[in-house]
Biopython code that builds the backbone (N, CA, C, O; Angstrom):
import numpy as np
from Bio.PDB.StructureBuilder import StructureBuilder

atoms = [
    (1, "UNK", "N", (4.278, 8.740, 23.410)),
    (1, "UNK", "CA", (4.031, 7.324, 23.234)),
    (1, "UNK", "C", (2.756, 7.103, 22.411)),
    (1, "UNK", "O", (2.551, 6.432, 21.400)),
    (2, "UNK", "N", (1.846, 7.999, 23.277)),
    (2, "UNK", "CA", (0.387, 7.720, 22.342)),
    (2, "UNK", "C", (0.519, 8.129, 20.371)),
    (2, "UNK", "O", (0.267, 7.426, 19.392)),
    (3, "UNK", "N", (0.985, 9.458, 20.488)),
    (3, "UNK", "CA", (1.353, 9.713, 19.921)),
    (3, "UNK", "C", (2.421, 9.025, 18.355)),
    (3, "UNK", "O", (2.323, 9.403, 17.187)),
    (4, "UNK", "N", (3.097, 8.250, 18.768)),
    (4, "UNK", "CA", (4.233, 6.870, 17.760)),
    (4, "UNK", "C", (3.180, 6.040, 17.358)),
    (4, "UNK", "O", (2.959, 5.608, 16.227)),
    (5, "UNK", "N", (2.429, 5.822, 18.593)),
    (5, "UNK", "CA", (1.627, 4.687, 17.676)),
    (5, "UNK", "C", (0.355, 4.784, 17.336)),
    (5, "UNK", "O", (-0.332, 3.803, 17.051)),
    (6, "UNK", "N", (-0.229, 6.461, 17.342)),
    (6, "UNK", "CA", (-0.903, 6.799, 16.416)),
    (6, "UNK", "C", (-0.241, 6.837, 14.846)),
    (6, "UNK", "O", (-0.860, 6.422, 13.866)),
    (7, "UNK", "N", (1.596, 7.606, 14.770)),
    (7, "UNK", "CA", (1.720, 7.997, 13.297)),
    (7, "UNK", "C", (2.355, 5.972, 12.743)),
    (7, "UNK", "O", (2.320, 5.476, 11.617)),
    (8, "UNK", "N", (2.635, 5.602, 13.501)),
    (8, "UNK", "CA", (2.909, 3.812, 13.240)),
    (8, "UNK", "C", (1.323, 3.743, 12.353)),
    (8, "UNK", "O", (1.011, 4.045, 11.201)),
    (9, "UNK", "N", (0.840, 3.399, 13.088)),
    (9, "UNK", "CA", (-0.783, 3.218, 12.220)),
    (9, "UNK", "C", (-0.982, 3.820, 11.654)),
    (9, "UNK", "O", (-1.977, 3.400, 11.064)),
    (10, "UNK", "N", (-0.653, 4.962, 11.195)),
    (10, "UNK", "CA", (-1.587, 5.538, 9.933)),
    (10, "UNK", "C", (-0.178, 5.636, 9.146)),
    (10, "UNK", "O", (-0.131, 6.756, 8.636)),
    (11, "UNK", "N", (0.640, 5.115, 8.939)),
    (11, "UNK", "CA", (1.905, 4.797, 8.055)),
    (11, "UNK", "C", (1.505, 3.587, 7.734)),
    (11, "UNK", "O", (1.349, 3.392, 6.529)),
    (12, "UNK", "N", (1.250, 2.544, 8.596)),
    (12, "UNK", "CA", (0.686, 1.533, 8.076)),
    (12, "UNK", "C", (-0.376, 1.563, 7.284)),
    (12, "UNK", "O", (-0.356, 0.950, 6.217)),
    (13, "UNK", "N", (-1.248, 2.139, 7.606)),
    (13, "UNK", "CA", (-2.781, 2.268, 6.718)),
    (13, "UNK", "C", (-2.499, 2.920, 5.483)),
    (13, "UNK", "O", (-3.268, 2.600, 4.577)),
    (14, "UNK", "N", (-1.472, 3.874, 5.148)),
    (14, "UNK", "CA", (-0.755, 4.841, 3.738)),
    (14, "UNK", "C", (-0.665, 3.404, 3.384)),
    (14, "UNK", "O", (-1.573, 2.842, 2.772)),
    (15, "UNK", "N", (0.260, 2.891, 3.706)),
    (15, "UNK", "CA", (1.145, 1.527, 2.680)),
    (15, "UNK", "C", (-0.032, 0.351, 2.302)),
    (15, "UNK", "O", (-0.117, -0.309, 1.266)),
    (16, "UNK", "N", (-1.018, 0.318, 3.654)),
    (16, "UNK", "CA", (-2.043, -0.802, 2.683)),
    (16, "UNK", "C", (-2.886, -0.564, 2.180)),
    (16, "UNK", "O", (-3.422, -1.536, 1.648)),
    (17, "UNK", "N", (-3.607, 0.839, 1.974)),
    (17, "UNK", "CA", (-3.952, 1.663, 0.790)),
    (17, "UNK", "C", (-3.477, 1.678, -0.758)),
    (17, "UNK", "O", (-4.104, 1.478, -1.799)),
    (18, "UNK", "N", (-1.936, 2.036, -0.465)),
    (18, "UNK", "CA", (-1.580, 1.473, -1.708)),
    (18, "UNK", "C", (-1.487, 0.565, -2.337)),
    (18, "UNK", "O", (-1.990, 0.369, -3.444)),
    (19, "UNK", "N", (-0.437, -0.526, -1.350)),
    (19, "UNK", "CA", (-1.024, -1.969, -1.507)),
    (19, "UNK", "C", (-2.389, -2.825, -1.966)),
    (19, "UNK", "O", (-2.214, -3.917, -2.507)),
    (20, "UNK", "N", (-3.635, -2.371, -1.767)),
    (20, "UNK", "CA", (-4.825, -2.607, -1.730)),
    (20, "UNK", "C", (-4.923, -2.124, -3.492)),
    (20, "UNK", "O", (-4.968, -2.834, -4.497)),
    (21, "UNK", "N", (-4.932, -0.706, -3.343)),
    (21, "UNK", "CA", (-4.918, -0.424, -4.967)),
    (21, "UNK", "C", (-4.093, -1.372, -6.147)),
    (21, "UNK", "O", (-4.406, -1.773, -7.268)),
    (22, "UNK", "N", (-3.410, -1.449, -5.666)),
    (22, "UNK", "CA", (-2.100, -2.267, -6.611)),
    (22, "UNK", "C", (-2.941, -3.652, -6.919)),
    (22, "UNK", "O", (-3.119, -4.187, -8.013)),
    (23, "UNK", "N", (-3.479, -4.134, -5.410)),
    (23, "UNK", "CA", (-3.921, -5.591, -5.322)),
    (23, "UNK", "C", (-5.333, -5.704, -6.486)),
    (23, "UNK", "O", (-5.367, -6.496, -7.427)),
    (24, "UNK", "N", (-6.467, -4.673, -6.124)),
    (24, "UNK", "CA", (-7.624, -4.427, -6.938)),
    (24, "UNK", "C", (-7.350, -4.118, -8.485)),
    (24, "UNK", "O", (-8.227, -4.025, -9.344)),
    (25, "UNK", "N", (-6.471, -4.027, -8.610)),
    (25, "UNK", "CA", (-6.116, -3.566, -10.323)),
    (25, "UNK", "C", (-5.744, -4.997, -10.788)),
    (25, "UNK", "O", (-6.251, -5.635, -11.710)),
    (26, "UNK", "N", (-4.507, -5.445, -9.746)),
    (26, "UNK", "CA", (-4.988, -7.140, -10.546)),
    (26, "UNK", "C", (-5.325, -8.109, -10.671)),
    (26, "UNK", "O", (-4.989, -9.132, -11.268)),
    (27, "UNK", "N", (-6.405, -7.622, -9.766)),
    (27, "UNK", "CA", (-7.629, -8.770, -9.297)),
    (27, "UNK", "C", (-8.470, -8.350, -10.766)),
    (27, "UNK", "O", (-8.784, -9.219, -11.580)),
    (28, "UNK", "N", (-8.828, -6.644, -11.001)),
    (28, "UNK", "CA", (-9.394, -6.630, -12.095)),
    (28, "UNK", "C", (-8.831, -7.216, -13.360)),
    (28, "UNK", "O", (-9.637, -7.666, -14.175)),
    (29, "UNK", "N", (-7.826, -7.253, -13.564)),
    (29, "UNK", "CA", (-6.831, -7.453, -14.897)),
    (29, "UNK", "C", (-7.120, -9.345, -15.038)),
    (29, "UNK", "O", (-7.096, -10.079, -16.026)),
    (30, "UNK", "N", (-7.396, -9.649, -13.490)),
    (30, "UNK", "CA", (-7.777, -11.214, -13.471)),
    (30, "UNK", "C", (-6.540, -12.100, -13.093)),
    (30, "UNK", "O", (-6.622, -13.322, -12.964)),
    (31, "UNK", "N", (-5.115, -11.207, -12.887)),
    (31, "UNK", "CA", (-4.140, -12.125, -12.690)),
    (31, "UNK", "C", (-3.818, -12.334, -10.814)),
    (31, "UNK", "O", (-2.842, -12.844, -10.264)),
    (32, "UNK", "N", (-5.232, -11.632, -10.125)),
    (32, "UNK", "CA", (-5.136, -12.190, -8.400)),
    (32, "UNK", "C", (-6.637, -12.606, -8.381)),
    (32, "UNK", "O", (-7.659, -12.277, -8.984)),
    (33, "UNK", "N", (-6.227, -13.635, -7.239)),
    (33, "UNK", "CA", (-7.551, -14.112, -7.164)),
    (33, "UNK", "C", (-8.146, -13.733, -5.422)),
    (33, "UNK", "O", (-9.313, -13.445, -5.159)),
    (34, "UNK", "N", (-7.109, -13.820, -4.488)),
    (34, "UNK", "CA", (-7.258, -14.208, -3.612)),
    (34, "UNK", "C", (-6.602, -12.305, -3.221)),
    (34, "UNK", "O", (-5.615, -11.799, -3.756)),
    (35, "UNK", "N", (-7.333, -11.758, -2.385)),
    (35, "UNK", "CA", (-7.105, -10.287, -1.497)),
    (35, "UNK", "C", (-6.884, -10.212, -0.150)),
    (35, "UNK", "O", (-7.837, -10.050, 0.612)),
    (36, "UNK", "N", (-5.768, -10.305, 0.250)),
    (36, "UNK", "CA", (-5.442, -10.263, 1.873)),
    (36, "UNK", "C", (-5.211, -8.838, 2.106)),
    (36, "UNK", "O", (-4.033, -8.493, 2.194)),
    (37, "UNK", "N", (-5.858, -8.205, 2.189)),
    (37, "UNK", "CA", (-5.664, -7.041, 2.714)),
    (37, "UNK", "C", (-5.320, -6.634, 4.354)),
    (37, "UNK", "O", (-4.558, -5.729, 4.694)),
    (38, "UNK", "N", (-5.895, -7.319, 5.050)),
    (38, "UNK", "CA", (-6.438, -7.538, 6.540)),
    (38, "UNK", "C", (-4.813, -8.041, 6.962)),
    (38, "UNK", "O", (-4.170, -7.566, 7.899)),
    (39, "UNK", "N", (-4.374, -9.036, 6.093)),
    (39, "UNK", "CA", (-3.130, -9.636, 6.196)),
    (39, "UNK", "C", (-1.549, -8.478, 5.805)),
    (39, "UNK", "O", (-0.429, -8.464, 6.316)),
    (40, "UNK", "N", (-1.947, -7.939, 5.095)),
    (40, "UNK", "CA", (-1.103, -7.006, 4.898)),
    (40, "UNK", "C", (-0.716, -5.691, 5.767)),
    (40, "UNK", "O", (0.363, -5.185, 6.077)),
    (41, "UNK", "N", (-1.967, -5.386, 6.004)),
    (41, "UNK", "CA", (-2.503, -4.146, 7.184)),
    (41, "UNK", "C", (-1.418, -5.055, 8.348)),
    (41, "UNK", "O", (-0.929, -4.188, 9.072)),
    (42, "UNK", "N", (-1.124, -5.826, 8.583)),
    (42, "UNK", "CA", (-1.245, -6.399, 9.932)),
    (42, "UNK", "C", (0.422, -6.408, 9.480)),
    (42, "UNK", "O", (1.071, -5.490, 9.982)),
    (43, "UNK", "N", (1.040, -7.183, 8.746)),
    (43, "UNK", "CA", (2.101, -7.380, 8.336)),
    (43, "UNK", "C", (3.080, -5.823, 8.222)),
    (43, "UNK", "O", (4.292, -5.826, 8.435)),
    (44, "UNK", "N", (2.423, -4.756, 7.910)),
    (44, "UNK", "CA", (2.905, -3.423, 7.420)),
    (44, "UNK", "C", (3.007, -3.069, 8.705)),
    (44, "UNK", "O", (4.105, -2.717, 9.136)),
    (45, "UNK", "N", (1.737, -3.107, 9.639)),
    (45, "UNK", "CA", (1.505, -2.569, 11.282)),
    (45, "UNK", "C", (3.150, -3.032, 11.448)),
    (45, "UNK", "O", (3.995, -2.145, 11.330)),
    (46, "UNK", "N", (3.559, -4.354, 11.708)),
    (46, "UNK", "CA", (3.870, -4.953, 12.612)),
    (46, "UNK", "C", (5.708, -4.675, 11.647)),
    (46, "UNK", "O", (6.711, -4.840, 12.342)),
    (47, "UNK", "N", (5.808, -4.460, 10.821)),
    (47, "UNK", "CA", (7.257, -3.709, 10.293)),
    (47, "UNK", "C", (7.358, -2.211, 10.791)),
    (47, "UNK", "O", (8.261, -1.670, 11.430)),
    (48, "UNK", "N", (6.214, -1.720, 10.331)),
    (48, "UNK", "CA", (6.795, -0.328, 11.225)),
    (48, "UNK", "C", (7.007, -0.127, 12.658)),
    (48, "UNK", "O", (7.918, 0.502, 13.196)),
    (49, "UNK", "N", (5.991, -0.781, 13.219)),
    (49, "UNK", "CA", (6.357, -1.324, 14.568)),
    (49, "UNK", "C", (7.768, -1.328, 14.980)),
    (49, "UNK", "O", (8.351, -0.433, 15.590)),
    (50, "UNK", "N", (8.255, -2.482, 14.559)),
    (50, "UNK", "CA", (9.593, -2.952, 15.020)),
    (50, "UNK", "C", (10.785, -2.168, 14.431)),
    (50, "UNK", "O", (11.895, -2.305, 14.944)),
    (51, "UNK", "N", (10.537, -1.083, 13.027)),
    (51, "UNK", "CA", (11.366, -0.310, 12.745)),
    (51, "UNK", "C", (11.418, 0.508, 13.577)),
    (51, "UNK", "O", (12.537, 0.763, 14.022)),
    (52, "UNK", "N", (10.043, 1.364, 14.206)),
    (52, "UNK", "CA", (10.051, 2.276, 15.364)),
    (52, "UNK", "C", (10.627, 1.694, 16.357)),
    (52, "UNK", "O", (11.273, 2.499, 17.027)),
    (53, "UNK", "N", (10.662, 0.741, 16.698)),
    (53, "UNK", "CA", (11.096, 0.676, 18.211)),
    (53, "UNK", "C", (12.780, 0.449, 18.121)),
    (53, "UNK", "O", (13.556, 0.879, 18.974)),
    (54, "UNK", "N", (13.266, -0.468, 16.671)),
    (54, "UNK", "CA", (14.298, -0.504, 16.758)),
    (54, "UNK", "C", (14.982, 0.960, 16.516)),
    (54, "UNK", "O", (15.713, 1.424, 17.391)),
    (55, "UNK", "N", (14.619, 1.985, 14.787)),
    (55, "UNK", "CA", (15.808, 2.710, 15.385)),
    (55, "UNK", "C", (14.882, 4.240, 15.563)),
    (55, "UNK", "O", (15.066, 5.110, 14.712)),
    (56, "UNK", "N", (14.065, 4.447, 16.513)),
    (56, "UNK", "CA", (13.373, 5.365, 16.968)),
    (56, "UNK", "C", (12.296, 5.760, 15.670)),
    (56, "UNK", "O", (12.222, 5.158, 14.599)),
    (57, "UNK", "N", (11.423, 7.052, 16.138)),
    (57, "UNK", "CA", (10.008, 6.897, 15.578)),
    (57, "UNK", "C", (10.768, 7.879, 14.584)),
    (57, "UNK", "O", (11.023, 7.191, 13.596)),
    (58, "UNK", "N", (11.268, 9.223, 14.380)),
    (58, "UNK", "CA", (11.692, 10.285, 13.863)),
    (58, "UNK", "C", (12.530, 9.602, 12.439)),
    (58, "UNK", "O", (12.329, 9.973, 11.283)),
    (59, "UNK", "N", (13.663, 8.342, 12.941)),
    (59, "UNK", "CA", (14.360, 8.086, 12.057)),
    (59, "UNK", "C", (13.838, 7.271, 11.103)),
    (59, "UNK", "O", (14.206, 7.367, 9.932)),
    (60, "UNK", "N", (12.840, 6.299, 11.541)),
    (60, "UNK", "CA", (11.921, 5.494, 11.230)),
    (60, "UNK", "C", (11.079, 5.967, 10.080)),
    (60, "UNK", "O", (11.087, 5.362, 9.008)),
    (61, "UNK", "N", (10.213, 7.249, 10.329)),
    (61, "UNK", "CA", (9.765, 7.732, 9.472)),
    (61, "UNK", "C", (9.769, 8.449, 8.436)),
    (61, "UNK", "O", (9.028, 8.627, 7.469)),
    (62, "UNK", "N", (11.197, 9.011, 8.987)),
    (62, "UNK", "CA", (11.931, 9.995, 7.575)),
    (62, "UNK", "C", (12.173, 8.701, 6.564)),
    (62, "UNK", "O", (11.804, 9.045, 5.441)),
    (63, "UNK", "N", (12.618, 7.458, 6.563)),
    (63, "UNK", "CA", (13.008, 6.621, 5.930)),
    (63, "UNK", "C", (11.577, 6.056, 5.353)),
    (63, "UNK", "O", (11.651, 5.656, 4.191)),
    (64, "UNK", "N", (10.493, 5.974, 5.876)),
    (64, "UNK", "CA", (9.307, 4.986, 5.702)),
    (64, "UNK", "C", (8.420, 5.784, 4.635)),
    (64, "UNK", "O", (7.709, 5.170, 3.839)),
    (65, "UNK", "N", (8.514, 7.567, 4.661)),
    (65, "UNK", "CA", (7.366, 8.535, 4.563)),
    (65, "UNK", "C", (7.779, 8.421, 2.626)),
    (65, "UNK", "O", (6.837, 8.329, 1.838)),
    (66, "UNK", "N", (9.024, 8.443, 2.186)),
    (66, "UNK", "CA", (8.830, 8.210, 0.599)),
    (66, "UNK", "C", (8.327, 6.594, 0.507)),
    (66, "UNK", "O", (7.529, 6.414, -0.413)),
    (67, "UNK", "N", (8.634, 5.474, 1.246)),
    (67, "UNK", "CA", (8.123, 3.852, 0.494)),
    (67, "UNK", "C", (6.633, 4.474, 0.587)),
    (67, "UNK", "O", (6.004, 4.481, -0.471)),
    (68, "UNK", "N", (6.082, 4.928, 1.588)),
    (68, "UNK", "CA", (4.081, 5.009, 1.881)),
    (68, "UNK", "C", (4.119, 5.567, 0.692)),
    (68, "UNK", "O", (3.813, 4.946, -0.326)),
    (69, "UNK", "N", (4.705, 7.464, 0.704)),
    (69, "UNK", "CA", (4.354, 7.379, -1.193)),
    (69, "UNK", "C", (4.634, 6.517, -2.008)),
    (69, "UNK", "O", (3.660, 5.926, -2.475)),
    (70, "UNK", "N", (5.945, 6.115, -2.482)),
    (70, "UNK", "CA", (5.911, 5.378, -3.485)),
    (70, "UNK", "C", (4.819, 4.318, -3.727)),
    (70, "UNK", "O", (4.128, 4.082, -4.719)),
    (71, "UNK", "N", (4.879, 3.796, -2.595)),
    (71, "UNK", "CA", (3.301, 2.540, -3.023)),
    (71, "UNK", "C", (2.051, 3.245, -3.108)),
    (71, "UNK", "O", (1.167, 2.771, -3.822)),
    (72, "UNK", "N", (1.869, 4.244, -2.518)),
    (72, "UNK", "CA", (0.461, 4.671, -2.974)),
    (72, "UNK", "C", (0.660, 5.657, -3.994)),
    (72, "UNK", "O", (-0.468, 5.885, -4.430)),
    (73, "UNK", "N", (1.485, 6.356, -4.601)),
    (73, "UNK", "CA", (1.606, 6.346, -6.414)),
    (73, "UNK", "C", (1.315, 5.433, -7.421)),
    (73, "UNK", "O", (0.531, 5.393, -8.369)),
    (74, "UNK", "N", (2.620, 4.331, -6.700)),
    (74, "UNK", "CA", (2.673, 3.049, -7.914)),
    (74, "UNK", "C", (1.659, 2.237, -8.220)),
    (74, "UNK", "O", (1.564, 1.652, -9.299)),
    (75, "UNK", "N", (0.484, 2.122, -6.868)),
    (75, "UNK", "CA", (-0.297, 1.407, -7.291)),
    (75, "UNK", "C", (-1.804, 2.370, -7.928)),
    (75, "UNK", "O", (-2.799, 1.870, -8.451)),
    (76, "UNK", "N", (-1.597, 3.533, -7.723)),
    (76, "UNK", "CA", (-2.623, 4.630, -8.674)),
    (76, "UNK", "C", (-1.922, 4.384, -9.773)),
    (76, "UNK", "O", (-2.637, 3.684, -10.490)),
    (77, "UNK", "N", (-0.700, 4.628, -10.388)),
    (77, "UNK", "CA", (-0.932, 4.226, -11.596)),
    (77, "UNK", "C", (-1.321, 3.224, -12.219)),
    (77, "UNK", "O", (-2.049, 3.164, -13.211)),
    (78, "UNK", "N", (-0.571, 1.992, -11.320)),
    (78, "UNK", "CA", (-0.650, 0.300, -12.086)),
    (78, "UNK", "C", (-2.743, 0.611, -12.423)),
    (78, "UNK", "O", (-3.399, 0.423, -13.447)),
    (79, "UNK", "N", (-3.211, 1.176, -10.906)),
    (79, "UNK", "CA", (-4.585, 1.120, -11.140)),
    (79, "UNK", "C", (-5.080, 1.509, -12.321)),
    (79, "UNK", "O", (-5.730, 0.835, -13.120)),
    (80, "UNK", "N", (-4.657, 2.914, -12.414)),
    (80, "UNK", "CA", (-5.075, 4.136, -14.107)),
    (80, "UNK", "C", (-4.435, 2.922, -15.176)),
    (80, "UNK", "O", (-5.141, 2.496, -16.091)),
    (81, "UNK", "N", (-3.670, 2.647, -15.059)),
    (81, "UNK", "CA", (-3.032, 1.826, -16.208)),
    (81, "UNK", "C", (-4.028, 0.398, -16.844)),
    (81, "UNK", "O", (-4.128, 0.078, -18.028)),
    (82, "UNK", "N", (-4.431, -0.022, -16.111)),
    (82, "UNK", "CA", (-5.600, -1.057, -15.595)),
    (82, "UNK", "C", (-6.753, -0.771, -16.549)),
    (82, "UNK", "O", (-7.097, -1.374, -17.566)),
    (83, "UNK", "N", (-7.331, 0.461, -15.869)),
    (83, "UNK", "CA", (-8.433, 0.852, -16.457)),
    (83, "UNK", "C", (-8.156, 1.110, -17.740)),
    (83, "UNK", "O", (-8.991, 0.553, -18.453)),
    (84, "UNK", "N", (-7.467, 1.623, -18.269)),
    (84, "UNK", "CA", (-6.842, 2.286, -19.549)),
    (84, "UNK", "C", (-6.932, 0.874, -20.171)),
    (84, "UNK", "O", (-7.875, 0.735, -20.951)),
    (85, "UNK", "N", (-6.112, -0.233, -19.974)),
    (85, "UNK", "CA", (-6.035, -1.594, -20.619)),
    (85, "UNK", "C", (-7.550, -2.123, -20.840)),
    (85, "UNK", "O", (-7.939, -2.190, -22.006)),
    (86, "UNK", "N", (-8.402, -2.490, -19.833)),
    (86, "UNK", "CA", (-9.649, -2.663, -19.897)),
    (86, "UNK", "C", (-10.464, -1.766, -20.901)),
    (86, "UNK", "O", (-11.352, -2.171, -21.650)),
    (87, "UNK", "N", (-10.038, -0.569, -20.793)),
    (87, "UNK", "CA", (-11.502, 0.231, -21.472)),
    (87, "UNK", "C", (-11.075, 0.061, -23.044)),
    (87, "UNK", "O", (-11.933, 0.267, -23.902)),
    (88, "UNK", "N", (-9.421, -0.408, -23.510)),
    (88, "UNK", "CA", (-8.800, -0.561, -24.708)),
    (88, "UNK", "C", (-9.456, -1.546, -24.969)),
    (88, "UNK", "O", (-10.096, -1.409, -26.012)),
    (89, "UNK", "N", (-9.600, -2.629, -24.403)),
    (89, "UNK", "CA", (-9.726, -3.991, -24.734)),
    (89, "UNK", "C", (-10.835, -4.161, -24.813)),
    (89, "UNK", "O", (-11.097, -4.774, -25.848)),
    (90, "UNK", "N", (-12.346, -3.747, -23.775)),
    (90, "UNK", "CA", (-13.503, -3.456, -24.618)),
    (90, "UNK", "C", (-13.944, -2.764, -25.393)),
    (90, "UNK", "O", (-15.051, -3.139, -25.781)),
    (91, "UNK", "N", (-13.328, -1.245, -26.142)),
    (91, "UNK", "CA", (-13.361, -1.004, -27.672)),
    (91, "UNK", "C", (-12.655, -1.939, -28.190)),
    (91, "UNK", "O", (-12.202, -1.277, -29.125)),
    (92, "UNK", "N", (-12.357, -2.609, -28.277)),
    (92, "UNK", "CA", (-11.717, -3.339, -29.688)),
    (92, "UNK", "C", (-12.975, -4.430, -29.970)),
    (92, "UNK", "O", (-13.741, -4.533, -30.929)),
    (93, "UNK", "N", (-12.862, -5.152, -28.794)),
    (93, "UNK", "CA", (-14.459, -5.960, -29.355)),
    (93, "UNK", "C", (-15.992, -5.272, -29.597)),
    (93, "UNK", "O", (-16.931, -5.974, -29.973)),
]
sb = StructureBuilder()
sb.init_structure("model")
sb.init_model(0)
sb.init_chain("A")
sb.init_seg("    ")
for serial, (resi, resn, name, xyz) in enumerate(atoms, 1):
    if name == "N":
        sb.init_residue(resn, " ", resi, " ")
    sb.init_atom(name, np.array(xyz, "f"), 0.0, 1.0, " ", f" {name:<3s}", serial, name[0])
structure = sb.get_structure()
């Protein structure tokens, strides 16, 4: 038991990690203004949550463990991609 909702939380914390990155790249780029992170953390908690309980922790996570990567890839790149745009755009001026 202790155990589920230790790996629940730190599945959650993978996904708003990434999330967070994704969010900071376009806050830098200037097209977010507003960062709920706190809100997301809570929102991510509370899906894996209810995926665990609905169809157990094992099945739950085999399904959950590529989205945590995928978002914390996608938003390292969008991030690298970011920087790359920025550092283009101040050489040119």
């Amino acid at each position: 038991m202790i155990l589920t909702i230790a790996h629940t939380f730190a599945y959650a914390l993978i996904q708003t990690f990434g999330f967070s990155i994704f969010t900071l790249a376009l806050q830098r780029l200037g097209r977010l203004k507003h960062l709920y992170r706190l809100k997301a953390f809570f929102f991510l908690l509370l899906m894996n949550a209810a995926g665990t309980m609905t169809y157990s922790e094992a099945a739950w996570q085999r399904v959950t463990t590529p989205i945590a990567a995928a978002l914390f890839l996608i938003g390292m790149a969008f991030f690298f991609a970011s920087h790359l745009y920025l550092g283009w755009k101040r050489l040119r001026k």
